[in-house]
C-alpha positions, -999 to +999 in steps of 0.1 A: -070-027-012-083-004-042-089-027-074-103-023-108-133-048-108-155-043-142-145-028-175-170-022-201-157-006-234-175-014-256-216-015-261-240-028-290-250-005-315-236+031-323-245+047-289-212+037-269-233+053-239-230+027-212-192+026-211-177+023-177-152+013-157-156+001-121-132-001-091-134-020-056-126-018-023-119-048-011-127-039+025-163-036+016-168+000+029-170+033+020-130+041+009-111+076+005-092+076-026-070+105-018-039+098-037-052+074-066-053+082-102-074+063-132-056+065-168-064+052-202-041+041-229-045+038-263-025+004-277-010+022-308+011+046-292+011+033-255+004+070-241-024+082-220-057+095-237-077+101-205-062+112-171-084+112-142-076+121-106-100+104-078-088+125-048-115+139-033-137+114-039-145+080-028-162+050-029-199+037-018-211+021+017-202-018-001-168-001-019-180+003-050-168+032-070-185+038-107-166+057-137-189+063-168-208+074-198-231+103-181-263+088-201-259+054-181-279+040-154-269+035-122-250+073-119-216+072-121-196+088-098-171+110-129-195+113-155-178+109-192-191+118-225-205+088-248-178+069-265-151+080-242-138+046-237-118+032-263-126-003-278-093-019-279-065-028-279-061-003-250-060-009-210-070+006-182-046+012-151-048+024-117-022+047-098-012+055-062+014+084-058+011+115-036+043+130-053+040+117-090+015+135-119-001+118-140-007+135-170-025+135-206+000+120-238+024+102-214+041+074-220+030+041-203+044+039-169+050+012-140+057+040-113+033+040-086+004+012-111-020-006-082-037-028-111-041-030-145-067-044-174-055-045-207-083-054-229-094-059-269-128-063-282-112-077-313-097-111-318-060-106-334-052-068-322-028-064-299-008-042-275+023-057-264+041-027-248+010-020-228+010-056-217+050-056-210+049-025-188+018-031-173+007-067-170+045-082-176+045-123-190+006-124-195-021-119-224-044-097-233-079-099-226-105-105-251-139-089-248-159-119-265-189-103-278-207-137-286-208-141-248-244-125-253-275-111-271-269-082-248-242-057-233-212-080-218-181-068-194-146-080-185-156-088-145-133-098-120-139-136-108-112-158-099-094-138-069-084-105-055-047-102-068-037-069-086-022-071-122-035-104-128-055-111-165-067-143-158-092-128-127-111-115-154-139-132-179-165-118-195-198-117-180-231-098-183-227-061-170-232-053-132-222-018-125-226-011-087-235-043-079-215-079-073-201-093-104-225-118-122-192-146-122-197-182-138-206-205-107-211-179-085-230-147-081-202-129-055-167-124-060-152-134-027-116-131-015-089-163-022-103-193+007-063-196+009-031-171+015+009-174+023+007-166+060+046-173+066+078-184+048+106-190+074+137-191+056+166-195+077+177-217+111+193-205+141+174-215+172+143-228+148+147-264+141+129-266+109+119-243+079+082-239+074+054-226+046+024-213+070-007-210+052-039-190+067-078-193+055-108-198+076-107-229+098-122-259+084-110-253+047-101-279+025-066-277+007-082-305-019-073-295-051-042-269-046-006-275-050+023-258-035+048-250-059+083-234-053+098-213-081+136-213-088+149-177-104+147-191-136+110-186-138+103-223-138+091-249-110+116-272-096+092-289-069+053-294-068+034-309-038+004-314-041-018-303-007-040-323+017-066-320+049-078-290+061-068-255+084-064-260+116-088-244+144-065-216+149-070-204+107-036-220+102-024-245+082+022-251+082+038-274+058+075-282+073+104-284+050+130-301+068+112-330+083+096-312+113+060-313+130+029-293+116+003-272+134-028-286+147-017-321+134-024-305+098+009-304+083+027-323+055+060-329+051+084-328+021+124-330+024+149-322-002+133-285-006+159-256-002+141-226+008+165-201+009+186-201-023+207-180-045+188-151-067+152-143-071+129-173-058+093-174-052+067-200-034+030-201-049+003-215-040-021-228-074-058-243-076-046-264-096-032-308-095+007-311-099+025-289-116+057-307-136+090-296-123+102-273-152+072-255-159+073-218-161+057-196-141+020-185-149-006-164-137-036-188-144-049-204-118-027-186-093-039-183-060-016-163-041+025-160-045+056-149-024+086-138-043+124-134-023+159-126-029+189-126-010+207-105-036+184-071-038+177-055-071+156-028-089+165-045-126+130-067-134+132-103-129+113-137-142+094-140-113+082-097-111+044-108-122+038-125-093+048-095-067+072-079-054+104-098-047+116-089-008+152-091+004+157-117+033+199-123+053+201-155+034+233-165+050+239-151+081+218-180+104+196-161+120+165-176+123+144-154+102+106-155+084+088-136+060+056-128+074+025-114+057+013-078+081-010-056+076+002-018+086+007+014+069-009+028+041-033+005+027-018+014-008+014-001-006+021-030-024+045-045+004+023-071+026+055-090+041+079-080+063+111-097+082+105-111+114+110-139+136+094-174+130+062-180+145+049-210+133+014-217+144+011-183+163+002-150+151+027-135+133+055-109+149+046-077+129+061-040+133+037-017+154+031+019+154+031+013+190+069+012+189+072+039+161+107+061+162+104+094+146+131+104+125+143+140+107+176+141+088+192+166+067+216+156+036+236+178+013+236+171-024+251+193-050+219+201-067+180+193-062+172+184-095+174+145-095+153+144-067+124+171-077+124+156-110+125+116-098+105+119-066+094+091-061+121+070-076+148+090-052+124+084-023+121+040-026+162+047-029+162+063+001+145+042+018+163+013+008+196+028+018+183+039+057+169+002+060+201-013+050+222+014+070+199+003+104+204-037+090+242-030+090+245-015+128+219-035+145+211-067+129+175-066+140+158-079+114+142-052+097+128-047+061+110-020+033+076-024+059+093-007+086+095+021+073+067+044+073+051+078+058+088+088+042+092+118+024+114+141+018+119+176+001+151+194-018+158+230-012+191+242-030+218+213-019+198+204+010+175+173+011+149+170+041+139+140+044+112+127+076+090+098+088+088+066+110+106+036+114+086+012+131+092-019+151+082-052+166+090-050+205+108-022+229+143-039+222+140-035+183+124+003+193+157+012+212+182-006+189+166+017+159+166+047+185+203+045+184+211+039+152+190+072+146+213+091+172+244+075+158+231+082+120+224+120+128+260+122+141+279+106+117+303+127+092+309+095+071+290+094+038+266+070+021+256+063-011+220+065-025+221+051-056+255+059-065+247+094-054+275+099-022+255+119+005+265+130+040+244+146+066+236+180+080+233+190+115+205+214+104+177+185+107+193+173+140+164+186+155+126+182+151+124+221+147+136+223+113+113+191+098+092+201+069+060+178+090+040+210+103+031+184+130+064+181+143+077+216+145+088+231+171+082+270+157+044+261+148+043+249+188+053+282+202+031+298+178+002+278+196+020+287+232+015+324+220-019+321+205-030+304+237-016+329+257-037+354+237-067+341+246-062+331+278-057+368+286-087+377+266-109+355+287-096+367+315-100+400+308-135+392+300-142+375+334-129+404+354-157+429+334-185+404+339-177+400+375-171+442+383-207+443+360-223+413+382-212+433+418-228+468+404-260+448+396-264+437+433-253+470+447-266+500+432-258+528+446-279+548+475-289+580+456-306+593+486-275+592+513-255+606+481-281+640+481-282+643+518-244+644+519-242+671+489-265+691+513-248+688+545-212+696+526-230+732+510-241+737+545-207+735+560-194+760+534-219+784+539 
């Protein structure tokens, strides 16, 4: 993933010429950042003051990308003019949207943010809408200028997690180069991560926490700590030994038997409970049952609901919540996958337990293409809320395919949606994926059965029904997929098939002249006998 790793606002003396911001990719390789945007906000009216879009552009061979002063050394990649970068209180945020513009004088915004720094270089100012919208329940940073004699920067040290103030402290600059961090001289990724939360029963005997890290890593020193929707710890445990050979570490709930002979055990622990919950893993000893929530010292955090919904919760800061069937007894995980577009800030989908394996993850391997047509009595909700409309719809077609197959299926599945509104008609396209040939043919006929459905549904609170128009691929917006652009290939490689024929024929009638030319002599002695016959 794309993060923001150095900020550097402000510089000694007058100059303000080695400002800069820097962003990294945590993949360690040269990254495309099609789609992203960089804005800056000024903390005393919360609107943008700077606007920049990084399509077309990308990051170095390590993943470094550089955003500066144009007098600074190394060369930035978008050179700014001196004193560009405001001081403080102010923040820096990064965007991922294909559909949204960002643009100059906006208002702060949540909509699409991938991370967020927001910063002062004096003590007591503050910017508490900035930190609300972007950087919800934490505090601002303070660039300490006493940190040195020298030029200091706001550096990313204690983990990899996006939104989170308390990765940052101040250090010497390092622009294009690993962050100069207190007890270490590289910032690496967390040792530990959530791996697996099975929630529910059914056929699996016991509820698990599966944790993954390299093998051979001690848990000394971390506690696992489950989250009630309150915002406040109810239980604390306190972790022990190391991850197993196979990078796996599971910590049974209900009394039942670890992985690799690593696990611990703690009854009395509901997993699965009513409203917004979360489990979070914290380098830190026991945490006292009744503590709020905090970012510092967080380590990595899962956040679930069985009751789904878009108004922010206590819990928000520490991800996104996911929807899990709380009580239907199917046994039923959330597992962390990697698929998609690397953007997205969805890492866990439903699937089934698989405690100590690898876990069960939807494939583009069992990908079912989808195009569907929907009549609305205007377009302008939907041009004007994009992207808004669009996580709508996608929540509806997940629940639709949740309600007639009851395979296990969540927000992950569903890849590259979009959609576009022409007059009362809303296209919308893209791929629902799945985890085995079973789930691919049960989604395969809830796509047949959706397409010929009259009955309406409801997108939020907006009462749709389909149109045959989108029935088939022909009439997708996806030039891929149409069937009019393929029969415009058919006839352009007819063209030159016919061309290249034609050309072979002239080449061959050329290449049978060139070995027989013809006898001039026999052709003069023939003329002669002919004139002779006349006469």
């Amino acid at each position: 993933k794309l993060l923001i790793n150095e900020v550097n606002p402000d510089n000694p003396g007058g100059g303000e010429d080695a400002e800069y911001i820097e962003l990294f990719y945590t993949g360690r390789t040269r990254f495309d950042l099609q789609g992203y945007w960089l804005v800056l906000y000024n903390g005393k009216n919360n609107r943008a003051y700077r606007v920049l879009d990084l399509s077309g552009h990308h990051t170095d061979e390590l993943g470094y990308f550089l955003v500066g002063s144009s007098a600074m050394s190394p060369a930035p990649m978008i050179r700014l003019p001196p004193n560009t970068i405001q001081n403080g209180a102010d923040a820096v945020a990064l965007y991922y949207s294909n559909t949204t513009f960002y643009a100059m004088n906006m208002a702060v915004t949540a909509e699409g943010l991938v991370d967020a720094v927001v910063y002062t270089s004096q003590m007591l100012a503050k910017a508490d809408q900035l930190v609300k919208v972007l950087v919800p329940g934490q505090r601002i940073l303070y660039e300490n200028d006493s940190h040195s004699t020298e030029d200091e920067s706001l550096s990313r040290c204690h983990g990899l997690s996006e939104k989170i103030q308390s990765s940052f402290q101040v250090t010497t600059v390092t622009p294009l180069r690993e962050n100069f961090c207190s007890g270490s001289s590289a910032l690496v990724p967390p040792a530990i991560r959530i791996s697996e939360l099975c929630l529910a029963g059914g056929t699996t005997p016991f509820r698990f926490v599966e944790l993954e890290g390299k093998p051979g890593t001690s848990l000394r020193g971390l506690s696992l700590v489950f989250l009630g929707k309150e915002g406040k710890a109810h239980a604390s445990v306190p972790l022990r030994g190391t991850i197993g050979v196979t990078g796996l570490f599971m910590f049974a709930l209900d009394g039942g038997h670890g992985h690799d002979g690593t696990n611990l055990t703690f009854k009395g622990i509901s997993a699965a409970s009513e409203g917004s919950s979360a489990i979070a893993v914290y380098s830190t000893s026991l945490i006292p049952g009744g503590t709020k929530a905090t970012s510092e010292n967080l380590v990595d955090a899962l956040v679930y609901t069985c009751e789904p919904s878009t108004a922010r919760g206590h819990l928000d800061f520490l991800g996104p919540p996911y929807a899990v069937p709380c009580n239907d007894g199917r046994p039923v995980s959330l597992s962390r996958c990697s698929c998609g577009n690397a953007s997205t800030e969805l890492q866990f989908a439903i699937s089934d337990p698989t405690p100590g394996l690898q876990n069960s993850c939807p494939q583009d391997a069992f990908a079912v293409d989808f195009h569907l047509c929907l009549l609305t009595p205007n377009c302008s909700t939907w041009t004007l809320h994009h992207k808004k409309m669009l996580e709508s719809l996608g929540r509806a077609l997940v629940s639709s395919l949740e309600e007639k197959c009851s395979c296990g299926v969540s927000e992950l599945y569903l890849q590259e949606l979009n959609l576009m509104c022409l007059g009362s008609l809303v296209k919308v396209w893209g791929q629902m994926w799945a985890r085995q040939l079973e789930q691919q043919q049960s989604i395969e006929t809830w796509r047949q059965g959706f397409l010929a459905s009259s009955h309406p549904f409801s997108v939020d609170g907006r009462v749709l029904k389909t149109s045959p128009e989108c029935v088939t691929p022909k009439n997708a917006p996806s030039v891929s997929h149409s069937g009019a652009s393929f029969r415009g290939w058919e006839v352009a490689l007819f063209v030159v098939g016919s061309l290249l024929l034609m050309f072979l024929l002239v080449s061959l009638a050329f290449y049978f002249i060139k070995r027989h030319p013809p006898n001039y002599t026999n052709i003069e002695m023939n003329d002669r006998g002919e004139i002779a016959e006349d006469f």
